[in-house]
C-alpha positions as CSV (number, residue, x, y, z in Angstrom):
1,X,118.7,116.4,114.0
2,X,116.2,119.5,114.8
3,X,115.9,120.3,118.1
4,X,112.0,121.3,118.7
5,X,109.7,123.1,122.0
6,X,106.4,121.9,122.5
7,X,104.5,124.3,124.5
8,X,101.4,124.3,126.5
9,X,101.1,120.5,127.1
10,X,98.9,119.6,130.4
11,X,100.7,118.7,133.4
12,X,98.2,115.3,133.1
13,X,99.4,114.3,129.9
14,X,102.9,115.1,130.6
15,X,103.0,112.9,133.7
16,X,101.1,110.2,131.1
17,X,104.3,110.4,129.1
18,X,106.5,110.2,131.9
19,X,104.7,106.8,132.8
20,X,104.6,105.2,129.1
21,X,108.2,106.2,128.7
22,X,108.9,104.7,132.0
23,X,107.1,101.4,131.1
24,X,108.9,101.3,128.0
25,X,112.1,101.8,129.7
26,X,113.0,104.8,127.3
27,X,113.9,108.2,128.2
28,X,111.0,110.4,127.6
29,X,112.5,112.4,124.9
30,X,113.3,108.9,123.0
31,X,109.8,108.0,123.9
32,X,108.3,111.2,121.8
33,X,111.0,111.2,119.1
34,X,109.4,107.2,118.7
35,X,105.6,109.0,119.1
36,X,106.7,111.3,116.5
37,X,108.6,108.6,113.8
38,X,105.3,106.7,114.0
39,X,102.7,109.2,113.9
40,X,104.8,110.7,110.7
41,X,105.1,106.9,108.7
42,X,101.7,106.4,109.8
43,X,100.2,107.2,106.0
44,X,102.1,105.4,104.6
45,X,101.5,102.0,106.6
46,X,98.1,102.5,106.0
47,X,98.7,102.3,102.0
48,X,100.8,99.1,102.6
49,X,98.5,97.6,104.7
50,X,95.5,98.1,101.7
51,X,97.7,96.8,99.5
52,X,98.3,93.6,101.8
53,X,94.8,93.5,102.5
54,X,93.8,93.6,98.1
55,X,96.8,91.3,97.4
56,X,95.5,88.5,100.0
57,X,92.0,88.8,98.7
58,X,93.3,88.1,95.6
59,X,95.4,85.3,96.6
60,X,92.2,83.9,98.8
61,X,89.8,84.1,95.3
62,X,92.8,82.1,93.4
63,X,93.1,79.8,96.5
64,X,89.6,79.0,96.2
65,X,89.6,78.5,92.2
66,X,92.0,76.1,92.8
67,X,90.9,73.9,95.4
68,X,87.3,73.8,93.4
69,X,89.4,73.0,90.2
70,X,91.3,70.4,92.0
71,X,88.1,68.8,93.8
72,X,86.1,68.5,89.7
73,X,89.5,66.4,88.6
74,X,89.2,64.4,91.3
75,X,85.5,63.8,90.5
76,X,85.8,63.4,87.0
77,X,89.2,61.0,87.4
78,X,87.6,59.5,90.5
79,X,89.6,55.7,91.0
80,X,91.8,56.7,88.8
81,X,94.2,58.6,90.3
C-alpha cells in the first residue's frame, strides 16, 4: 500500500475527522483510507445505480402490461374461470 501526506488541512476539519472516526470506532487513518475507497468507487456506483434504476422501470412497464393483460382475461372469461 502507498503511504500518502495530505497537507494544509484546517485544524476544524481535522478535529471533524477525529470525531467521525471516533463515532465510527475506527482509527482515523482507517477512517480516511474508508473516505478515500468510497470517494474513488463512487463513479462507478453511480453507473450501477442508473442501470438499477432503467432495469426496474423496465420491469415496472412489464409489471403493468401484465396485470392489465391478466385483468381483460378475467373480463372476457368472466364465470368461467
Amino acid at each position: 500500500m502507498a503511504d500518502t501526506t495530505i497537507k494544509g488541512i484546517p485544524q476544524n476539519t481535522m478535529a471533524k475527522i477525529r470525531d467521525l472516526a471516533k463515532e465510527a470506532k475506527m482509527s482515523q487513518n482507517k477512517y480516511l483510507v474508508s473516505l478515500l475507497n468510497n470517494h474513488a468507487i463512487s463513479p462507478e456506483v453511480g453507473r450501477v445505480e442508473s442501470q438499477y434504476q432503467e432495469l426496474l422501470q423496465l420491469v415496472i412497464q412489464e409489471l403493468r402490461y401484465s396485470t392489465q393483460t391478466i385483468e381483460e382475461l378475467t373480463k372476457t372469461l368472466g364465470d368461467d374461470i
